[in-house]
C-alpha positions in Angstrom: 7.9 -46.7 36.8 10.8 -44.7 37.5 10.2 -40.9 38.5 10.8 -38.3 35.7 11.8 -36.0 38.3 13.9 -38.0 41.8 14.2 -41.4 40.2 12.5 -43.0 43.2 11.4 -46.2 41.5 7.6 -46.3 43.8 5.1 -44.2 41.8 1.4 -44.6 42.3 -1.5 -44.4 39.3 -3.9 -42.1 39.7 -5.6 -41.9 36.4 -5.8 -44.3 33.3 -7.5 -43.5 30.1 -7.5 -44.3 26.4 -5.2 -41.8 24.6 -7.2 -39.6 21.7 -6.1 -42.1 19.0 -7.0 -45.0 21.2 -3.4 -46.2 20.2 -1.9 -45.6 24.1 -2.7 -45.8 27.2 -2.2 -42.4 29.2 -1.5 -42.6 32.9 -0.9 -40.0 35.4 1.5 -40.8 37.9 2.5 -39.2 41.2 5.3 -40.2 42.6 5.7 -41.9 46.2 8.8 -40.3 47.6 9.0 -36.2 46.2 5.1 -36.3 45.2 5.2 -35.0 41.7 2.9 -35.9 39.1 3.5 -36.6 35.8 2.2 -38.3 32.6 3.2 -41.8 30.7 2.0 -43.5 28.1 1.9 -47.1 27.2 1.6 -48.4 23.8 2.1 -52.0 22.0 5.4 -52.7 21.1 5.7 -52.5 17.2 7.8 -53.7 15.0 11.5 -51.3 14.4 11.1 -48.8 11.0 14.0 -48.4 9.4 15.0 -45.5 7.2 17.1 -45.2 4.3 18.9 -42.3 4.1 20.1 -40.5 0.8 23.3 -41.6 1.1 22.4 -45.4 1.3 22.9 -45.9 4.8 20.0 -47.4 7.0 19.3 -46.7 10.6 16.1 -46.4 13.0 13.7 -44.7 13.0 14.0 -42.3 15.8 11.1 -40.4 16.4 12.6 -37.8 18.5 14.7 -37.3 15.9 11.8 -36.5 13.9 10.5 -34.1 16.7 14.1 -32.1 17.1 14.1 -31.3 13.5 10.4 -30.0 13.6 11.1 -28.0 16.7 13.9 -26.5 15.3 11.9 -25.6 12.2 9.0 -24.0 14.5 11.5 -22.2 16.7 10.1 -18.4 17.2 7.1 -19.3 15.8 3.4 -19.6 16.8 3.0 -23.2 16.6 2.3 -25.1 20.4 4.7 -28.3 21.2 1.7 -29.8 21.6 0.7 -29.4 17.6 4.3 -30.7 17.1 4.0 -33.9 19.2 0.4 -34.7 16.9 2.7 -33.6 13.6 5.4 -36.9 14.7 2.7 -38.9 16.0 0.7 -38.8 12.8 3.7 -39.2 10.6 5.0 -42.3 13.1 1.2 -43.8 12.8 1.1 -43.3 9.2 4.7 -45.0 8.6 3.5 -48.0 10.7 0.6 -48.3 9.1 2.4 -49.4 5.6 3.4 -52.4 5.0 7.3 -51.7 4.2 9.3 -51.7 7.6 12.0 -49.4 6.0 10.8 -45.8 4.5 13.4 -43.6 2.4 14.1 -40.4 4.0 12.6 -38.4 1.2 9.2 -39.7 2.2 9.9 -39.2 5.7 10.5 -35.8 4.7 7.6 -34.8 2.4 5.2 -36.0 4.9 7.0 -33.4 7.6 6.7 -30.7 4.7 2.9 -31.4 4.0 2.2 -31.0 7.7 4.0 -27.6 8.3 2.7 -26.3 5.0 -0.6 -26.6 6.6 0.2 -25.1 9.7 2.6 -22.1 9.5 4.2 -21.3 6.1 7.7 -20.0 7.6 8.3 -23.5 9.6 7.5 -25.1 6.5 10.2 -22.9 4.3 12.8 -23.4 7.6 12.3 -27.0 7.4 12.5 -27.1 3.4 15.5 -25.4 3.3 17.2 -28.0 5.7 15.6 -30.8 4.0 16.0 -29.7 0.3 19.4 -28.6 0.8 19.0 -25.1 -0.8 22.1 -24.5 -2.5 21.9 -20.9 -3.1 19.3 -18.0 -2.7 17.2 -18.7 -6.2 16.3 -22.2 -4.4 15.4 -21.0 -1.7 13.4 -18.0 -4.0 11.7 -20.6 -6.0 10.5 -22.7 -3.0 8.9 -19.5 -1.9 7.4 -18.4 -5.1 5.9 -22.2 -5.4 4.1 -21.9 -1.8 2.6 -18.1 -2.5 1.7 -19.6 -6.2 -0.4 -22.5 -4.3 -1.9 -19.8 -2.3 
């Protein structure tokens, strides 16, 4: 394993263990040459999700894709990285787990919505806006009125 932070190629493995969702294998690693630790995780290779996007073109799933556009929704808000990186990791899990090896982008996208909704209101309007494509300010008034109206 190469090292996140020298590249020296020697690292040695301190610590293996079962990730939370028993679906990795988390290792800490220091490295041989600058002595830095860090963290990898191993999973079974699955097979490539596709998404179809609302144009009709189809390319991979990229999950930190997924992760950039959350971020960038949560920006300046109170939401840890770490909440973010269980928000794609649920969303990745739950696409693999269907049978369909290509998911429209709209689904792709609710799921992201139903996940912020639950965790900070503002990231989930942020994200809607991107995602809904908010033409002028009465969308963007009626998405709001919708969530307080749910509340």
């Amino acid at each position: 394993m190469k090292c996140v932070y020298c590249g020296h190629t020697e690292t040695e493995v301190l610590e293996s263990r079962d990730s939370e969702d028993l679906e990795a294998v988390r290792r800490r690693r220091e490295c041989e040459k600058c002595n830095k630790r860090f963290t990898t995780y191993e999973r079974p290779e699955s097979p490539d999700l596709f998404v179809l996007k609302k144009d009709g073109r189809r390319e991979k799933f990229d999950s930190h894709k997924l992760r950039t556009g959350i971020v960038k929704a949560c920006e300046k808000r109170p939401v840890p990285i770490e909440e973010i990186d269980k928000i794609v990791d649920e969303i990745e899990q739950e696409l693999r787990r269907k049978e369909a090896t290509e998911i429209k982008s709209a689904e792709i996208g609710e799921l992201v919505m139903r996940k912020l909704k639950k965790i900070d209101k503002v990231a989930y309007i942020r994200f809607a806006s991107v995602y809904k494509d908010f033409e002028d300010l009465e969308e963007f008034e009626n998405a709001l009125h919708e969530l307080l109206k749910k509340k």
